[in-house]
C-alpha positions as CSV (number, residue, x, y, z in Angstrom):
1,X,-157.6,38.4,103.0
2,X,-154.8,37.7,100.4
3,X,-154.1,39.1,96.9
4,X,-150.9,38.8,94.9
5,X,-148.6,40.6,96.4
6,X,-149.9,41.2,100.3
7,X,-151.4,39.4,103.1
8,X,-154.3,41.4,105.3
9,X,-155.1,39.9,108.8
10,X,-157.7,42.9,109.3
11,X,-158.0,42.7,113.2
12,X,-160.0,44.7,115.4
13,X,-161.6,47.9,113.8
14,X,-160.7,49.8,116.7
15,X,-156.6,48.5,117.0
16,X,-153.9,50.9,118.1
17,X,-151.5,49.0,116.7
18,X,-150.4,47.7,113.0
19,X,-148.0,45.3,112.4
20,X,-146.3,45.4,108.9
21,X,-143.8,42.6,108.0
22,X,-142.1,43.1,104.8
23,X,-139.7,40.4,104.1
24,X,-142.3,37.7,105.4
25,X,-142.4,35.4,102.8
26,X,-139.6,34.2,100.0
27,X,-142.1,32.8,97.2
28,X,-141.7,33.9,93.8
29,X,-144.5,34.1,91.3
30,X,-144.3,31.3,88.7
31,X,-143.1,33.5,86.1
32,X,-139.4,34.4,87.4
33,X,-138.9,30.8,88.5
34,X,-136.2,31.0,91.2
35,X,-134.8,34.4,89.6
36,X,-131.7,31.5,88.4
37,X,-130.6,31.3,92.1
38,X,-130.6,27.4,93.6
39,X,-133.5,26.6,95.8
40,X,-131.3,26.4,98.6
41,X,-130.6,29.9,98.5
42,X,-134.4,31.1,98.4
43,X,-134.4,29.4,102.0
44,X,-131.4,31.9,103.6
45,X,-132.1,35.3,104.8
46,X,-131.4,36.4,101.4
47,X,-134.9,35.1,100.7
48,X,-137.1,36.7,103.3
49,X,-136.9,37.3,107.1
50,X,-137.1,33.8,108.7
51,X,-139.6,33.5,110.8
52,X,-140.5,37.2,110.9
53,X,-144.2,35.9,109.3
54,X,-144.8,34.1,112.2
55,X,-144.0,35.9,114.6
56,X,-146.5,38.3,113.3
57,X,-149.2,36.2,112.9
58,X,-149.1,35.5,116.3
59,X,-148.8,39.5,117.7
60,X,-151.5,39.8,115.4
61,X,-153.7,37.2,117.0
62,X,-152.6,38.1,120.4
63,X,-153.4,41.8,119.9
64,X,-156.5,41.9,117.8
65,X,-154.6,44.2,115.3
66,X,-154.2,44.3,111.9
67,X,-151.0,43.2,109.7
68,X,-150.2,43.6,106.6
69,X,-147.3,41.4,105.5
70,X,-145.7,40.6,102.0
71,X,-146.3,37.6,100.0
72,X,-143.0,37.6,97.8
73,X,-139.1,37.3,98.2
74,X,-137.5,40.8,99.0
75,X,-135.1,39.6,96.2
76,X,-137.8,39.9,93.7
77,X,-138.1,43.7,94.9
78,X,-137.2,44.7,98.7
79,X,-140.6,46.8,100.0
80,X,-138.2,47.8,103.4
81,X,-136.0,50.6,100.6
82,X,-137.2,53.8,99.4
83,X,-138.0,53.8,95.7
84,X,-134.6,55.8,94.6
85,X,-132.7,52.9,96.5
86,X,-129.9,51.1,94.5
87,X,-130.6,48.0,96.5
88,X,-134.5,48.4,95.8
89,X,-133.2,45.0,93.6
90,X,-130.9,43.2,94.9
91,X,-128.5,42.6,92.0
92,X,-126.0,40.5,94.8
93,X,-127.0,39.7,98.4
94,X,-124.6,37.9,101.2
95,X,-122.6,36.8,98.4
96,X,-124.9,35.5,96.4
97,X,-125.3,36.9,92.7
98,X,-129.0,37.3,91.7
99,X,-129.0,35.9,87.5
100,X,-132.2,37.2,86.7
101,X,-131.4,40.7,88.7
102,X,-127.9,41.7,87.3
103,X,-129.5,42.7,83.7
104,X,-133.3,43.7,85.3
105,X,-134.4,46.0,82.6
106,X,-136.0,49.5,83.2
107,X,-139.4,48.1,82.2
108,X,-139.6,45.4,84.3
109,X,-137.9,47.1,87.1
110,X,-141.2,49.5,86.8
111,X,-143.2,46.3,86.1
112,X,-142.1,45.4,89.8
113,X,-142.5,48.0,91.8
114,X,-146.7,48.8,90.2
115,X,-147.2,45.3,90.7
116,X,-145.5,44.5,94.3
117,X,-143.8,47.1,95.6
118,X,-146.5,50.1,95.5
119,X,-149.7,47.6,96.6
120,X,-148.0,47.0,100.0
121,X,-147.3,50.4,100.7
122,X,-151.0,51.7,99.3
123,X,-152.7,48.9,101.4
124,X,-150.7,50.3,104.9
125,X,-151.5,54.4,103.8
126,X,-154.9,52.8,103.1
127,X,-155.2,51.1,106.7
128,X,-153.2,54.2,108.0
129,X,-155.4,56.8,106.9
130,X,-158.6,55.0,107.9
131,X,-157.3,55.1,111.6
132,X,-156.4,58.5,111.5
133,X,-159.9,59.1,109.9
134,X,-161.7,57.6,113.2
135,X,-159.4,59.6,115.4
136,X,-156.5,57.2,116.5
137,X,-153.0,57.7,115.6
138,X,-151.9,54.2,115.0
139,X,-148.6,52.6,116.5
140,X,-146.9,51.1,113.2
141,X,-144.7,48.4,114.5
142,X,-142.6,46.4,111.6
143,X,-141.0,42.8,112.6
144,X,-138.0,42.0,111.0
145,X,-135.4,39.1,111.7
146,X,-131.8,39.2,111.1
147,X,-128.8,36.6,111.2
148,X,-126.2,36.0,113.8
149,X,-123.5,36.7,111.8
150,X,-123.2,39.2,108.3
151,X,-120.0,39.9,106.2
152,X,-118.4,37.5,108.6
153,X,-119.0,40.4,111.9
154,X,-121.1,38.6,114.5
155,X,-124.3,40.2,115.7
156,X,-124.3,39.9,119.8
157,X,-128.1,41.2,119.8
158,X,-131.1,38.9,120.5
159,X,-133.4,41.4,119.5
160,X,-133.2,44.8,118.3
161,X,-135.2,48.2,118.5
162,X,-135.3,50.4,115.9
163,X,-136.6,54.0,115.8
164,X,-136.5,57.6,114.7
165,X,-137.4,60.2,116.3
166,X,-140.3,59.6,118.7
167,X,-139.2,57.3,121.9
168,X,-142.7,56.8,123.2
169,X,-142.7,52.8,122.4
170,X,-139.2,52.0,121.4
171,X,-137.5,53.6,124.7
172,X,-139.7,51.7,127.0
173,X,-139.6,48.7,125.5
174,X,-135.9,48.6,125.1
175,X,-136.0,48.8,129.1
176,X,-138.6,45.9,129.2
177,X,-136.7,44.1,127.3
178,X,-133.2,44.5,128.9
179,X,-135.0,43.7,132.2
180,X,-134.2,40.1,131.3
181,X,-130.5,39.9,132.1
182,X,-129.9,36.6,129.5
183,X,-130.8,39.1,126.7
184,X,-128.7,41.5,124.9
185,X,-130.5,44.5,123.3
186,X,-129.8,46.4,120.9
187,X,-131.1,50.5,120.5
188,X,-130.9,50.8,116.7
189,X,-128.7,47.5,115.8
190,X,-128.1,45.9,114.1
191,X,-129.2,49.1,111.9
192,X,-130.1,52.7,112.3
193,X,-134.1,53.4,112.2
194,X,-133.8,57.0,111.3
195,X,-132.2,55.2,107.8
196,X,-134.6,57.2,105.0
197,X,-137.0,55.0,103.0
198,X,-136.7,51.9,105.3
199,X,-140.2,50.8,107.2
C-alpha cells in the first residue's frame, strides 16, 4: 500500500515483529525540486539511508511482518528526531548547505511535519496499537545504514545495535552477530539508542 509520505508492506496479521525504516527513500515531491542542492548530493547519505529500503523489504518478505518505511528524503524533514529537535530540518548536513532549508519558514516547517512527518509516526502507533489490541507486544526493529567514515572519524563497525533499556533482542543478537569473527560490532555505535526522540 503507498500514499504520499509512507510505504505499508502489511505482512502477516499475526507478526511479532515491525520493521520501520525511516530514511528509506531520498525523493522529493515535485514541489521543492531538489531543495537547491545538486542531484548528486540527493544520492549521498545526506539523502536517505542507502540501501536501508532494501534491506527491509527483504526482512519483510523473509519474516511475514509488516514495515512501514518513508517515501521522502530525511532532508525534506528527518522522521528518526523528536519534534523539538533542531535538526528535525537539516539546515546543513556532511557539509553540505541545504538552500531551500536555511530560511524554512515557521509555516512551512508545520506544513512538513502534518504532511510527512506525523503520517509515519500515526501509521506505526496505528499498526502498534492494533497488535497490542490482539494481545502481542510487537518487537519494533528500525534499519538504518550509516557511512564508513563521518566528520573525517572512520567508523570500524559493520553493523551496529542500538537499544535502550530492554536487552531482550539487542543483547542476543549482538552475540549472534559477533559470533562471526570477520565482523566488528558495535553495542550502541555508531550512536546511543537511549538518544530521546530518535526511532
Amino acid at each position: 500500500m503507498l500514499n504520499e509520505a509512507i510505504e505499508i508492506i502489511p505482512g502477516a496479521g499475526n507478526a511479532d515483529v515491525i520493521l520501520l525504516c525511516d530514511h528509506a527513500s531520498n525523493a522529493l515531491p515535485a514541489q521543492y525540486g531538489s531543495l537547491g542542492l545538486p542531484a548528486s548530493e540527493l544520492e549521498r547519505h545526506i539523502g536517505y539511508d542507502i540501501g536501508a529500503g532494501g534491506v527491509t523489504r527483504a526482512m519483510a518478505a523473509a519474516l511475514g511482518c509488516p514495515a512501514l518505511l518513508t517515501r521522502f528524503s530525511r532532508l525534506l524533514i528527518d522522521p528518526n528526531r523528536g519534534e523539538d529537535d533542531p535538526t528535525l530540518i537539516m539546515r546543513l548536513s556532511d557539509g553540505a548547505l541545504v538552500p531551500a532549508n536555511v530560511a524554512v519558514t515557521t509555516d512551512e516547517a508545520s506544513h512538513r511535519l502534518r504532511t510527512y512527518y506525523q503520517p509515519y509516526h500515526a501509521a506505526i502507533a496505528q499498526i502498534v496499537d492494533k497488535a497490542l489490541e490482539d494481545g502481542r507486544a510487537p518487537v519494533l526493529v528500525s534499519i538504518h545504514s550509516f557511512t564508513p567514515s563521518w566528520r573525517g572519524a572512520p567508523r570500524p563497525w559493520h553493523a551496529g545495535i542500538l537499544w535502550d533499556a530492554d536487552p531482550r533482542l539487542a543483547v542476543p543478537l549482538i552475540d549472534a552477530l559477533r559470533m562471526d569473527e570477520s565482523l566488528t560490532v558495535g553495542d550502541n555505535e555508531p550512536y546511543n539508542g537511549a538518544l530521546k526522540g530518535d526511532t
